[in-house]
LUMZA-826018 format. One record per residue (C-alpha): residue in one letter; x negated, y, z. Coordinates in steps of 0.001 Angstrom, whole numbers. Example, Ala and Ser with C-alpha at 12.3 -4.5 7.8 and 13.67 -1.06 7.14 Angstrom:
2
<node><resn>A</resn><u>-12300</u><v>-4500</v><w>7800</w></node>
<node><resn>S</resn><u>-13670</u><v>-1060</v><w>7140</w></node>
//
This chain:
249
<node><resn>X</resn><u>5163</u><v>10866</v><w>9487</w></node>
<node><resn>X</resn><u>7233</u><v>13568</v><w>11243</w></node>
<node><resn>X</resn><u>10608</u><v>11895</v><w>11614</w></node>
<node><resn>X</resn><u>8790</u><v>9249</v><w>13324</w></node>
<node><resn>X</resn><u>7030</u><v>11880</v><w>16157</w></node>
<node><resn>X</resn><u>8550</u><v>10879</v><w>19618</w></node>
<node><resn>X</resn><u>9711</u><v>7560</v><w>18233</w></node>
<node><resn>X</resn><u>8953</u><v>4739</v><w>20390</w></node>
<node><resn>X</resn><u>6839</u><v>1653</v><w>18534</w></node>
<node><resn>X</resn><u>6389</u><v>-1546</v><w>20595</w></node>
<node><resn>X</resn><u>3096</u><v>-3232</v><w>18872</w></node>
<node><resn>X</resn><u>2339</u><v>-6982</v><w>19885</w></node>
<node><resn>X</resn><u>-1441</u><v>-8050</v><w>20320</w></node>
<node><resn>X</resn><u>-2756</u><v>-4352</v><w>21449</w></node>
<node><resn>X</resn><u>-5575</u><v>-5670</v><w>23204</w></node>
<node><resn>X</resn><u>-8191</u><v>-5738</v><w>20005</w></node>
<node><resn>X</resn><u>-8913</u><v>-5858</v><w>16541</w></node>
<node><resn>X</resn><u>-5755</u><v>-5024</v><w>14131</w></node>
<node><resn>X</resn><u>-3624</u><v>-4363</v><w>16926</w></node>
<node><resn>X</resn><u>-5675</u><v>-2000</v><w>18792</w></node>
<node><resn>X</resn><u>-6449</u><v>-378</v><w>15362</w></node>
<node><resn>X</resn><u>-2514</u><v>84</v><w>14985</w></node>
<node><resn>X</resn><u>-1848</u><v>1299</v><w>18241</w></node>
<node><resn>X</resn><u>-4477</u><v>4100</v><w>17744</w></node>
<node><resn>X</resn><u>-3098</u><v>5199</v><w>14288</w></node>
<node><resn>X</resn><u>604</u><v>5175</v><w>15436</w></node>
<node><resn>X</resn><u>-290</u><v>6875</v><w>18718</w></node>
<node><resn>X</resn><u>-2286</u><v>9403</v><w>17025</w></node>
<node><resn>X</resn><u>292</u><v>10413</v><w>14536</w></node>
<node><resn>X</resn><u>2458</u><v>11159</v><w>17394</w></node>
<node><resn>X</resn><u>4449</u><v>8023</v><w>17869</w></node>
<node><resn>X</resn><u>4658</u><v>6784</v><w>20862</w></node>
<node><resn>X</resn><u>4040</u><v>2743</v><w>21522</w></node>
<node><resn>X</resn><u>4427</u><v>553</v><w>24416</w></node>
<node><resn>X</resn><u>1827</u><v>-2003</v><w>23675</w></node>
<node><resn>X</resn><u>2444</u><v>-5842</v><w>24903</w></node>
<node><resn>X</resn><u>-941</u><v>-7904</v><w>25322</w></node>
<node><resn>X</resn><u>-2106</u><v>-10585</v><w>27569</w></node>
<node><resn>X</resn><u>-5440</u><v>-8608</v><w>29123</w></node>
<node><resn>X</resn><u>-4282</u><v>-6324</v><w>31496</w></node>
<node><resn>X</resn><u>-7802</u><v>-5121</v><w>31720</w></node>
<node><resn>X</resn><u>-8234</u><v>-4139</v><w>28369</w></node>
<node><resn>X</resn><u>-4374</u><v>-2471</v><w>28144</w></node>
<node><resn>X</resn><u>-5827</u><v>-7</v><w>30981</w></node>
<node><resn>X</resn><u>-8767</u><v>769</v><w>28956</w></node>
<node><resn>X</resn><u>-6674</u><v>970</v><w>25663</w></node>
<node><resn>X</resn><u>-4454</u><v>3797</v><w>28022</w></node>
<node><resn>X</resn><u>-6953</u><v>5656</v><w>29553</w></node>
<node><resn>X</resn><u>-8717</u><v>6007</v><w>25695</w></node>
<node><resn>X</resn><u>-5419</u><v>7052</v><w>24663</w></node>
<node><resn>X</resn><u>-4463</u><v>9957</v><w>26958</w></node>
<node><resn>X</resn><u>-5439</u><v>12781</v><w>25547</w></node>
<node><resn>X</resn><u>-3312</u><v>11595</v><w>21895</w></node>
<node><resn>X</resn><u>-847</u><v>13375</v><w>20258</w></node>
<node><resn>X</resn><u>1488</u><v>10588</v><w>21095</w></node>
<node><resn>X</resn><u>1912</u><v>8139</v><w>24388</w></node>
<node><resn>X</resn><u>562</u><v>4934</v><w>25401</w></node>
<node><resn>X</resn><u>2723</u><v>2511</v><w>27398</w></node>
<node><resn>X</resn><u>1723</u><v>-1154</v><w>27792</w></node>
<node><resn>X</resn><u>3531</u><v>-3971</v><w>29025</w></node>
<node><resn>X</resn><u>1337</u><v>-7620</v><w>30189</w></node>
<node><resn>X</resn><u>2942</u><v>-9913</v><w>28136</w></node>
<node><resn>X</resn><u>2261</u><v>-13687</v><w>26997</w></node>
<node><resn>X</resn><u>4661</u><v>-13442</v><w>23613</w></node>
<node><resn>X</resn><u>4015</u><v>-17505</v><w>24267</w></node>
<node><resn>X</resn><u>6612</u><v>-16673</v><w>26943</w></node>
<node><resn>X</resn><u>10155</u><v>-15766</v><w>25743</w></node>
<node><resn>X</resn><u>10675</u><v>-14250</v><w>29465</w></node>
<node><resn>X</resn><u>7880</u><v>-11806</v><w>28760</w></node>
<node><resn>X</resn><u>8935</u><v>-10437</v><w>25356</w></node>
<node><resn>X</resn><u>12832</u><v>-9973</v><w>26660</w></node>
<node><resn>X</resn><u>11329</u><v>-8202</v><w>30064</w></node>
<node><resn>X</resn><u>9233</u><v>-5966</v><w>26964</w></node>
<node><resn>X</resn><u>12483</u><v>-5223</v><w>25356</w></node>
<node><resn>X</resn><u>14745</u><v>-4604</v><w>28216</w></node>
<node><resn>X</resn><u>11828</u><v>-1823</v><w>29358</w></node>
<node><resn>X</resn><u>11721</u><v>-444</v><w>25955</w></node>
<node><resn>X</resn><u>15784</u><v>350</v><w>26193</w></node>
<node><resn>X</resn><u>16204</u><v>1039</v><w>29750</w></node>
<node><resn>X</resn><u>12704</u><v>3845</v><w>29955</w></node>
<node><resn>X</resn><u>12867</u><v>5057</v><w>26233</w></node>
<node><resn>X</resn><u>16199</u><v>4233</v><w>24561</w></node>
<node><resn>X</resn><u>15222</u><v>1557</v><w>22261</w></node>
<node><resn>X</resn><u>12459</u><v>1203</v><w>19832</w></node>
<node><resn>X</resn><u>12183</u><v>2094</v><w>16117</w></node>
<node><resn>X</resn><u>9186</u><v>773</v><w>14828</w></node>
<node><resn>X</resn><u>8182</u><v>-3449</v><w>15370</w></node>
<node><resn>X</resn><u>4902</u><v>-4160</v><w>14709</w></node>
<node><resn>X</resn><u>4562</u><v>-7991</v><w>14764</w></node>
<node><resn>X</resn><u>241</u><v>-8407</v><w>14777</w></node>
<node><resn>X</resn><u>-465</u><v>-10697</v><w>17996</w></node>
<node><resn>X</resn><u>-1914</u><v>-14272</v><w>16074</w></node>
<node><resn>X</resn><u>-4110</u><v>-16893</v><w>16465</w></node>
<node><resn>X</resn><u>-6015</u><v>-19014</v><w>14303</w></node>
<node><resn>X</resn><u>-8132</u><v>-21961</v><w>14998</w></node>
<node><resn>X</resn><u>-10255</u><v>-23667</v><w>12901</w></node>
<node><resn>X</resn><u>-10059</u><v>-28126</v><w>12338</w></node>
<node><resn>X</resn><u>-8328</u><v>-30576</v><w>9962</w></node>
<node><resn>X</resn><u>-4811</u><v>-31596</v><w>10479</w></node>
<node><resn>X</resn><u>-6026</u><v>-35313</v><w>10852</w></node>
<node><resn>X</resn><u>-7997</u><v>-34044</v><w>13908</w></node>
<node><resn>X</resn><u>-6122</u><v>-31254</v><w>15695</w></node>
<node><resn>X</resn><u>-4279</u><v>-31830</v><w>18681</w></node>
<node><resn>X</resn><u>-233</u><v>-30754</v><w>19718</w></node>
<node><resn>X</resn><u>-1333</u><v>-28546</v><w>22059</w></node>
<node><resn>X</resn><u>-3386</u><v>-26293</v><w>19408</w></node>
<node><resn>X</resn><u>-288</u><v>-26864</v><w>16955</w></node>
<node><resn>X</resn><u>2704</u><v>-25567</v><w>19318</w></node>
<node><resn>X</resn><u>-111</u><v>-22804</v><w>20323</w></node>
<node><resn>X</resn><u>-75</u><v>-21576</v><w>17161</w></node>
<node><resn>X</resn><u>3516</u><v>-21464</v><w>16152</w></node>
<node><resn>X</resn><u>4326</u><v>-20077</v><w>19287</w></node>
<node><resn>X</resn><u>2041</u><v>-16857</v><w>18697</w></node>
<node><resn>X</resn><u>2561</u><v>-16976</v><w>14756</w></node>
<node><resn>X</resn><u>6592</u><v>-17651</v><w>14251</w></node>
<node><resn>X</resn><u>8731</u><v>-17996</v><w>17652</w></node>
<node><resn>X</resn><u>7290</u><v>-14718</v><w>18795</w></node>
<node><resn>X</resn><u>7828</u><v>-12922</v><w>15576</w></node>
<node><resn>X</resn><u>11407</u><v>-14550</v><w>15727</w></node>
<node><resn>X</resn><u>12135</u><v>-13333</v><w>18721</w></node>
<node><resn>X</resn><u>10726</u><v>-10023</v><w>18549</w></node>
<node><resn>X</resn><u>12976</u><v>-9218</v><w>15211</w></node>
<node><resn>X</resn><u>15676</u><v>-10498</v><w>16981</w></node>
<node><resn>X</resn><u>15893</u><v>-7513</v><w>20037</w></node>
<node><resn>X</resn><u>14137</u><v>-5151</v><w>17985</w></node>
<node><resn>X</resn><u>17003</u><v>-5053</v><w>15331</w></node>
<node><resn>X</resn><u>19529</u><v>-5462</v><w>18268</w></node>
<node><resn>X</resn><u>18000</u><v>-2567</v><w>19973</w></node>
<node><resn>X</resn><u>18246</u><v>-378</v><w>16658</w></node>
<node><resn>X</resn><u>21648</u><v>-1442</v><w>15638</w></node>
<node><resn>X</resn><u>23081</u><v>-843</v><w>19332</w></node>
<node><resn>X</resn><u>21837</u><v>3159</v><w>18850</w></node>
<node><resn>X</resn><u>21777</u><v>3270</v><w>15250</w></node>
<node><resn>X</resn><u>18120</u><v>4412</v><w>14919</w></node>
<node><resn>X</resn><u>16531</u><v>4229</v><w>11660</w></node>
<node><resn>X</resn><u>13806</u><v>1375</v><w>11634</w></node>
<node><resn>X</resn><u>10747</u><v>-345</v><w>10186</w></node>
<node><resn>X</resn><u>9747</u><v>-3697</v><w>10938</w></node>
<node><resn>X</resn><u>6019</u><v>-4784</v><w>10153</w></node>
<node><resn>X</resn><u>5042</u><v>-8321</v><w>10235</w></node>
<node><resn>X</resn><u>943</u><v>-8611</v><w>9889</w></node>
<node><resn>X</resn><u>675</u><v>-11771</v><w>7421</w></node>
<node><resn>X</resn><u>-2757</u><v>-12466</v><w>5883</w></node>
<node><resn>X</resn><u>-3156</u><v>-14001</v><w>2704</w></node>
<node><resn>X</resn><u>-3419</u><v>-17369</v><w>3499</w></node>
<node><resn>X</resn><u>133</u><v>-16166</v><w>3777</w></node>
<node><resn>X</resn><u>228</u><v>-16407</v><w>-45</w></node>
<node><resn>X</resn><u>-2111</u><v>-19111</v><w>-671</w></node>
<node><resn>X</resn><u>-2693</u><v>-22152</v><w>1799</w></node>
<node><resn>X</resn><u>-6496</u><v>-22282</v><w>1167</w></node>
<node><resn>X</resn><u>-7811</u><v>-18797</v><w>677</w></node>
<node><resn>X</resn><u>-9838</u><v>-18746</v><w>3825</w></node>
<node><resn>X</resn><u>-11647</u><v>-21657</v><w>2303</w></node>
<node><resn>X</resn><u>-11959</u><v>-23290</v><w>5582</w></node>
<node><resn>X</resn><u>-9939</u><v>-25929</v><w>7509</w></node>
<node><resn>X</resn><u>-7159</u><v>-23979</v><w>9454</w></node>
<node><resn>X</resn><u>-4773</u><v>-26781</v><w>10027</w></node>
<node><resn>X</resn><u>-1581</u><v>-25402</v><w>10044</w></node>
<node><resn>X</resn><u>-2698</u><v>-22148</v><w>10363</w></node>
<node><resn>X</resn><u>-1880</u><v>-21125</v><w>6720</w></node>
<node><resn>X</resn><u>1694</u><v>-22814</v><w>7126</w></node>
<node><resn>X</resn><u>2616</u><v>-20512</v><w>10195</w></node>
<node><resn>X</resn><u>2239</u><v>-17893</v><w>7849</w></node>
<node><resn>X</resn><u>4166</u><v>-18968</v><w>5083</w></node>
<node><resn>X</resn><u>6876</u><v>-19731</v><w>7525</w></node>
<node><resn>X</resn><u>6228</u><v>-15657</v><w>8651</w></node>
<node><resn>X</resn><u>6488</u><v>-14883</v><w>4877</w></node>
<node><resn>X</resn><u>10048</u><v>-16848</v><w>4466</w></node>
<node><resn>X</resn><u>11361</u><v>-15715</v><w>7895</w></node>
<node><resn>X</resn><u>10745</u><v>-11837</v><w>5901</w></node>
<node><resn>X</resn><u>11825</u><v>-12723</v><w>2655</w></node>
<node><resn>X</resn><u>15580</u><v>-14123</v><w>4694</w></node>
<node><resn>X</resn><u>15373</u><v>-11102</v><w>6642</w></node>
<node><resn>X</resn><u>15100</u><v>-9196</v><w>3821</w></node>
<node><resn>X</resn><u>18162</u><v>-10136</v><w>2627</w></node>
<node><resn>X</resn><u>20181</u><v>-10176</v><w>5918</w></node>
<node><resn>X</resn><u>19442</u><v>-6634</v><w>6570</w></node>
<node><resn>X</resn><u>20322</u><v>-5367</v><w>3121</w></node>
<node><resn>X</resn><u>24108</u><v>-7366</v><w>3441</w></node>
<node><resn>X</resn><u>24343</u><v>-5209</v><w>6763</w></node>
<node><resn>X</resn><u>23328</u><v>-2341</v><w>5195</w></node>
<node><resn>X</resn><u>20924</u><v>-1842</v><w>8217</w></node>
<node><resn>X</resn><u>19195</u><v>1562</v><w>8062</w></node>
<node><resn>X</resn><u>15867</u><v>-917</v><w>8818</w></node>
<node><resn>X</resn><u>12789</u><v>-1028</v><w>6019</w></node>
<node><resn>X</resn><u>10577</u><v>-4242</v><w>6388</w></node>
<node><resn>X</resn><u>6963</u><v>-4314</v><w>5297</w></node>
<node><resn>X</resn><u>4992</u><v>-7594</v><w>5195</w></node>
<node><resn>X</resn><u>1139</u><v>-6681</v><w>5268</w></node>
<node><resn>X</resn><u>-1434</u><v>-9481</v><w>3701</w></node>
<node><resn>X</resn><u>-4847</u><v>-8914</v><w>4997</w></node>
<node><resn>X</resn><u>-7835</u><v>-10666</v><w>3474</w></node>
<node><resn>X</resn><u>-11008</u><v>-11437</v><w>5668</w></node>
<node><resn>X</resn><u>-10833</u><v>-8676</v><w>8501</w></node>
<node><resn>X</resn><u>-13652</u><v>-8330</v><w>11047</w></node>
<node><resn>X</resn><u>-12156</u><v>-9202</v><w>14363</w></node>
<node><resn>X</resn><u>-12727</u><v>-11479</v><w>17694</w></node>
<node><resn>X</resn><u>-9531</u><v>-14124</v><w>16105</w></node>
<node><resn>X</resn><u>-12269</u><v>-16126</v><w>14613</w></node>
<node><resn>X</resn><u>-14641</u><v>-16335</v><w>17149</w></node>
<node><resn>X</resn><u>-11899</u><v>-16900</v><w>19969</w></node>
<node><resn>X</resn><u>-10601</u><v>-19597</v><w>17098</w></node>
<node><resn>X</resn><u>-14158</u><v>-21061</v><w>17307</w></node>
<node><resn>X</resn><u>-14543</u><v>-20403</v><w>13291</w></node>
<node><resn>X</resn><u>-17425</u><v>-18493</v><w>14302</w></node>
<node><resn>X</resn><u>-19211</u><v>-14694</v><w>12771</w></node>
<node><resn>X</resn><u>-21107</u><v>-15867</v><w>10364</w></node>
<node><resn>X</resn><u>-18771</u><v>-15919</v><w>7517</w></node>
<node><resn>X</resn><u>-19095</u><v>-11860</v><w>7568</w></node>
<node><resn>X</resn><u>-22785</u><v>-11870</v><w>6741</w></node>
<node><resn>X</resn><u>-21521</u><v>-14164</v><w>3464</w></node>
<node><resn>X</resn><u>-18241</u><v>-12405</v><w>2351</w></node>
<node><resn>X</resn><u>-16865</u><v>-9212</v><w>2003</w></node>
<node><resn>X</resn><u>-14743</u><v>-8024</v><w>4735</w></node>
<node><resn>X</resn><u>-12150</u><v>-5667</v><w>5899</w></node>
<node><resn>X</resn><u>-12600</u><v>-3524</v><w>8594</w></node>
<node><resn>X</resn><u>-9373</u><v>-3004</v><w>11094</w></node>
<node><resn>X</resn><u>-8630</u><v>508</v><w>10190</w></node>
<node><resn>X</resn><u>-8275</u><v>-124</v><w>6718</w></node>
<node><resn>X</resn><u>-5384</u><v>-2369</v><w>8059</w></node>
<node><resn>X</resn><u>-3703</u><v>447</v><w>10287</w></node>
<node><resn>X</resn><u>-4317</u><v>3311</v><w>7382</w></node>
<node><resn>X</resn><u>-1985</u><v>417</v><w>5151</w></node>
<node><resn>X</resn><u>409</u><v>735</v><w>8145</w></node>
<node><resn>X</resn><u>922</u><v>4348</v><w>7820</w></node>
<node><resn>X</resn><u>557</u><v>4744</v><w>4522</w></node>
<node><resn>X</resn><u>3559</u><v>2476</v><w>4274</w></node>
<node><resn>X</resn><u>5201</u><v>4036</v><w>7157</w></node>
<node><resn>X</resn><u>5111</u><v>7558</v><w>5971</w></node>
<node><resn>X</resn><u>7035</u><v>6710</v><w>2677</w></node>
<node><resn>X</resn><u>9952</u><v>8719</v><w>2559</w></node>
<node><resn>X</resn><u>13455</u><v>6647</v><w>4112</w></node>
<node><resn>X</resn><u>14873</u><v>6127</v><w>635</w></node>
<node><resn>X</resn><u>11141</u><v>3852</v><w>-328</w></node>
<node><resn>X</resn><u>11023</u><v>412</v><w>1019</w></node>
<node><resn>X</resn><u>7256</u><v>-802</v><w>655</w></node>
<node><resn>X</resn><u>7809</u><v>-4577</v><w>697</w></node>
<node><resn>X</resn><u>4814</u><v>-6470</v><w>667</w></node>
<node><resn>X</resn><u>1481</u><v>-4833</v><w>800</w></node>
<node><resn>X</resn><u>-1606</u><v>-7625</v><w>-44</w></node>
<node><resn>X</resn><u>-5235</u><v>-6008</v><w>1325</w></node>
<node><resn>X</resn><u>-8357</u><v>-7280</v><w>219</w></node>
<node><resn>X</resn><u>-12583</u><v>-5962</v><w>10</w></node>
<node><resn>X</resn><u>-13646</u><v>-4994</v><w>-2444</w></node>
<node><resn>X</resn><u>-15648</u><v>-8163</v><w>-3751</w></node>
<node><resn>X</resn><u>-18669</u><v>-6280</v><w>-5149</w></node>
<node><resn>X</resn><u>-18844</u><v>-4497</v><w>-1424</w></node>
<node><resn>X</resn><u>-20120</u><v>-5993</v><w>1860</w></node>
<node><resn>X</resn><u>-19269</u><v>-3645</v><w>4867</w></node>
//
């Protein structure tokens, strides 16, 4: 993790759960992250936790529903810290409900969050890092309904098909990078079942944790450095993180 100490990350969805989890590995391995999140509230509480850490905490109110927000985000990263090296692409939402019975609104709310924002934020983080020729990672946080439409067994209308459409955005990205011989690694992560609020703000509900085995949000972020720390020559592609099933947290 040294070469990365004084680096600037920008991390999407800081707020809670896998995000906040991020933030607080990145920031405490000395990298320094401007976080973007809705809840200005809980981005001051997130900053004063964070003061004391080996790196800095920045934060930034942003709606990445809002295209104006996330180029404001980037234009701050390169005008205060001289662009960014590290995307983490985490903010998501999920709701639960059959396609038959789920409205437009919830459907454009979720590809907003789950694919335009991801989009966009690959698009002026690989500008930024091309423009001063930093070395880079890119992180998109998947889940494995990602991989297989119906793994949450639940209804999740389109839910699992924003995320396949995250998983072919990487795989093209992949590709794009490597013809421009961009000095970028990309690293898709695949959670399973992790214990956050997404559920319960998706109305799926809590309950499922005290049936299944589940992932707690750390076990996310240590994946994040883990892959992160590999040395520049080691591209850690796609990393798929599940519980144990014999183990309930």
């Amino acid at each position: 993790m040294e070469r990365w100490v004084g680096k600037l990350a920008i991390v999407t969805g800081v707020s809670s759960g896998i995000g906040e989890a991020i933030t607080r590995a990145l920031v405490g391995n000395g990298v320094n992250v401007l976080g973007l999140a809705r809840r200005e509230d809980k981005l001051k509480e997130l900053s004063k936790k964070l003061e004391k850490s080996k790196g800095s905490f920045h934060y930034a109110k942003c709606d990445v529903r809002q295209e104006k927000d996330i180029l404001n985000a980037f234009t701050l990263a390169e005008n205060k810290f001289g662009g960014i090296n590290i995307l983490v692409n985490n903010a998501g939402i999920a709701t639960s409900g059959v396609i038959t019975d789920t409205t437009t609104e919830n459907f454009e709310a979720v590809l907003d969050v789950n694919v335009l924002a991801p989009a966009i934020c690959i698009r002026e983080a690989i500008k930024s890092m091309r423009k001063n020729k930093k070395e880079g990672h890119i992180f998109n946080i998947n889940s494995v309904a990602g991989l297989r439409a119906t793994a949450a067994g639940i209804p999740l209308h389109i839910y699992p098909a924003s995320k396949f459409a995250l998983r072919g955005m990487t795989e093209n990205l992949r590709v794009e990078l490597a013809k421009n011989k961009d000095i970028i690694r990309l690293t898709s992560i695949y959670p399973g079942l992790v214990k956050t609020e997404i559920l319960e703000k998706g109305n799926v509900g809590n309950k499922i944790f005290d049936l299944v085995p589940y992932l707690e949000t750390k076990d996310i972020s240590d994946s994040l450095i883990f892959a992160l720390s590999a040395p520049p020559n080691v591209q850690l592609e796609d990393l798929v993180i599940t519980p144990t099933a014999s183990m309930k947290a």
